[in-house]
C-alpha positions in Angstrom: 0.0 0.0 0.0 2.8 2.0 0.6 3.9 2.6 -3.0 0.6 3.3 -4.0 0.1 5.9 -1.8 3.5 7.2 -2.7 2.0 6.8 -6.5 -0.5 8.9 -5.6 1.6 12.4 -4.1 4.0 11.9 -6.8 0.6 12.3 -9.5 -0.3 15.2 -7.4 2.6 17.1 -7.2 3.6 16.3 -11.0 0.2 18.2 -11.6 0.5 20.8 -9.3 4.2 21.5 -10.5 4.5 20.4 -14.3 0.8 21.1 -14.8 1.2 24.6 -13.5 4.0 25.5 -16.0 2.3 23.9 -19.0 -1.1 25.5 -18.3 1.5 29.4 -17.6 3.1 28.5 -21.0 0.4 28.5 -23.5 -2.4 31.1 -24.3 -5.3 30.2 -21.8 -7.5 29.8 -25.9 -5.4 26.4 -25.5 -5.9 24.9 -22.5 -8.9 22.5 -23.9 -5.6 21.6 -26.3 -3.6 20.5 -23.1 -6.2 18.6 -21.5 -6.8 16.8 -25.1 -3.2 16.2 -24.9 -2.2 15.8 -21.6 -5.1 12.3 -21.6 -4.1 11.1 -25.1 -0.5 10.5 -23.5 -1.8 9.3 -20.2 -1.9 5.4 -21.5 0.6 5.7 -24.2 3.5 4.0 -22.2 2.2 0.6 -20.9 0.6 0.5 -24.5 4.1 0.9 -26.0 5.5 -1.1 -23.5 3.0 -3.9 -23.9 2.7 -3.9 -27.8 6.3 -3.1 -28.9 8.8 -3.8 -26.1 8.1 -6.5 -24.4 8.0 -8.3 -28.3 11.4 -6.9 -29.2 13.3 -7.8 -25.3 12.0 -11.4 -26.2 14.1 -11.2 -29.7 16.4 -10.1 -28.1 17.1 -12.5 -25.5 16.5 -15.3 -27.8 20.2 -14.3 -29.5 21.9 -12.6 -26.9 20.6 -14.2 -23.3 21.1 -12.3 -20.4 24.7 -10.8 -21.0 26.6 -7.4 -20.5 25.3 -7.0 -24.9 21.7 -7.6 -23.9 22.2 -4.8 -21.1 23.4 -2.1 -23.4 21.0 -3.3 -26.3 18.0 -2.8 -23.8 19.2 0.7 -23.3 17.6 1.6 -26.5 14.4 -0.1 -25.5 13.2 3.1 -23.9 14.5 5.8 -26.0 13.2 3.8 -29.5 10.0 3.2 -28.2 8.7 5.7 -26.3 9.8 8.7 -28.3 7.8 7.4 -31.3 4.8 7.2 -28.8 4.9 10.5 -27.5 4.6 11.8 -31.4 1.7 9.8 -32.3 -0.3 12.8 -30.1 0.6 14.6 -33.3 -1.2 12.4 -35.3 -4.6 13.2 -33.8 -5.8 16.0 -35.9 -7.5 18.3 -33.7 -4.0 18.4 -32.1 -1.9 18.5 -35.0 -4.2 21.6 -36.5 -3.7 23.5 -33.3 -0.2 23.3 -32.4 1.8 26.7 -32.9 5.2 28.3 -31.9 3.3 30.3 -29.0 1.9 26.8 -27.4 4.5 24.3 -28.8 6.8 24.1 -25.5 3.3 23.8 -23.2 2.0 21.0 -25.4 5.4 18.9 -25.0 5.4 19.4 -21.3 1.5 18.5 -21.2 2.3 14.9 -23.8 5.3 14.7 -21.1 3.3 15.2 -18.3 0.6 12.9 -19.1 3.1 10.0 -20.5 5.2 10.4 -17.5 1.9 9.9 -15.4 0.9 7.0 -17.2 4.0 5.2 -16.4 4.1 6.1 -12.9 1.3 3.9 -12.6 2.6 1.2 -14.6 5.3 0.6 -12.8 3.1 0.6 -9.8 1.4 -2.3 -10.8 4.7 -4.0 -12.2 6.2 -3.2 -8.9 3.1 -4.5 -6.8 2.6 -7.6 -8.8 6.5 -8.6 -7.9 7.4 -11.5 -5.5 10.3 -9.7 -4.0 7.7 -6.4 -3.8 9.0 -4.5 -0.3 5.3 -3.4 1.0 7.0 -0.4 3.2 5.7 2.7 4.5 5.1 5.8 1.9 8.2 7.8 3.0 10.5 4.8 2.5 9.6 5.5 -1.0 11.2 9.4 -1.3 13.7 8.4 -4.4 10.5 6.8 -6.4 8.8 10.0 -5.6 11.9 12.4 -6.7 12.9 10.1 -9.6 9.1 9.9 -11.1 8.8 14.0 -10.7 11.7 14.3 -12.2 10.8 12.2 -15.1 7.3 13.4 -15.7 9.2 16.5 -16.5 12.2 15.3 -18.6 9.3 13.3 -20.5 8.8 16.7 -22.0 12.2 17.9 -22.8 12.8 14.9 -25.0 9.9 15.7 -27.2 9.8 19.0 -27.3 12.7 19.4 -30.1 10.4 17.7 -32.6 7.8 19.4 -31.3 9.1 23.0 -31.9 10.7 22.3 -34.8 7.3 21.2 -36.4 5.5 24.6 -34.9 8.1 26.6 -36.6 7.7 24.5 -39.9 11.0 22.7 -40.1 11.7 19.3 -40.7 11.0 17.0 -37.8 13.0 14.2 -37.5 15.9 16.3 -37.3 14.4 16.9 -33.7 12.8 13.6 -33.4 16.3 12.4 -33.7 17.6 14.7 -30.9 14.4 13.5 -28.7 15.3 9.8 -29.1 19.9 10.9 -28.7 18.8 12.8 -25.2 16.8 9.9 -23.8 19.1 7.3 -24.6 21.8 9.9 -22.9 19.6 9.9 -19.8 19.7 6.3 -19.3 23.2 5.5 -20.2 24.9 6.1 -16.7 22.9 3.3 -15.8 24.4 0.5 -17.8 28.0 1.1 -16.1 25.9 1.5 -12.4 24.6 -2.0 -13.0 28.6 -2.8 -13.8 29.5 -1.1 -11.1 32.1 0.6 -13.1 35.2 2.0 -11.7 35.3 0.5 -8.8 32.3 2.6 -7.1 29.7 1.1 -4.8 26.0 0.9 -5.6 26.1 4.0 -2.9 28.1 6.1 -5.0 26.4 5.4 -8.4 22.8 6.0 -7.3 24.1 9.6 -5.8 25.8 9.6 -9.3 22.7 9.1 -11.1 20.5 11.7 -8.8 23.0 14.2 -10.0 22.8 13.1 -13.7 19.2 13.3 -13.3 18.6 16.7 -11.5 21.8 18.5 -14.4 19.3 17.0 -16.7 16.6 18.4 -15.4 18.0 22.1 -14.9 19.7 22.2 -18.3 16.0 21.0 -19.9 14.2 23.4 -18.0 16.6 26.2 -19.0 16.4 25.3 -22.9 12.7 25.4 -22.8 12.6 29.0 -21.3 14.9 29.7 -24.1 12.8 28.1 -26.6 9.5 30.1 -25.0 10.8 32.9 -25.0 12.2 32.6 -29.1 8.8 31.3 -30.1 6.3 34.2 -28.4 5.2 36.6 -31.0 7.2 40.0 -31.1 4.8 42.6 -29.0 3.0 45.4 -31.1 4.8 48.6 -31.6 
């Protein structure tokens, strides 16, 4: 029950925090846009998970077995799958019609925010339904709560290049590419972590990783201010 409940503060404050900035970021004519948004992504990653990744880890294993290759091919698991899910928001028309520069950073973090959501929940079932499943109080679960804000947020920043690009009328796999390079970049560190790589204990690497995580975080959160402010019409004279 405990993870649950933590489940449930970490939804909470992703909407009070991400869902704040989203709905700040875009004209208020666009919020209905968001919302559309924001629940098209909400069961997008357990679909993905479920329909495309689950078939390709069983290919995968079948040649490779559970070696040190099999670890760094499932690195791309995430990044190859879940970018492409995030985009097919894009291919609902009412959403495709409406995006513009002046809502095009709110509508990534809303597709973020509601994909990141989604899978906070599906690990919570995963998690749940497991054997070894440590049923502990809520605030043993702070670095699920952190890690999951976090991601809800990141979620965003990965598809926003393709995203903005496409507002602007560029080309978008240029961006989609750049989407799918940042996630993978995300999740390397933890590939040597599982190694434990140079000699560091688990202690070390998961304080390494909450740092990789939180730069992550801060350098996203400063390109999209960049990008919002570059993609707000010029005021009248």
């Amino acid at each position: 029950m405990g993870l649950i409940i933590a489940a449930a503060i970490t939804t909470g404050l992703a909407l009070l925090a991400v869902g704040a900035v989203t709905v700040r970021a875009a004209p208020a004519s666009d919020r209905r846009l968001l919302g559309l948004a924001f629940l098209i992504a909400l069961p997008l990653q357990p679909l993905v998970f479920y329909t495309v990744r689950l078939p390709i880890d069983a290919a995968v294993r079948s040649v490779l077995g559970l070696s040190a290759a099999w670890g760094l091919v499932a690195l791309l698991y995430a990044p190859l799958t879940e970018e492409p899910a995030k985009w097919l928001a894009l291919a609902v028309p009412s959403v495709r019609r409406s995006l513009a520069p002046a809502n095009a950073v709110a509508l990534a973090l809303a597709i973020g925010l509601g994909f990141g959501i989604g899978e906070i929940w599906f690990l919570v079932h995963a998690l749940v339904g497991a054997p070894n499943y440590p049923d502990l109080p809520f605030w043993m679960f702070y670095g699920f709560i952190l890690e999951r804000l976090e991601v809800c947020f990141l979620h965003g920043v990965f598809v926003a290049a393709p995203i903005v690009r496409l507002a602007r009328g560029r080309s978008f796999w240029p961006g989609a590419l750049a989407g799918v390079s940042l996630h993978f970049l995300a999740n390397f560190p933890i590939y040597p972590a599982q190694l434990g790589a140079f000699g560091l204990s688990g202690q070390a690497w998961s304080l390494l990783l909450m740092g990789w995580t939180a730069a992550l975080v801060a350098a996203g959160a400063a390109a999209l201010c960049r990008a919002q402010r570059r993609l707000q019409p010029a005021p009248a004279q």
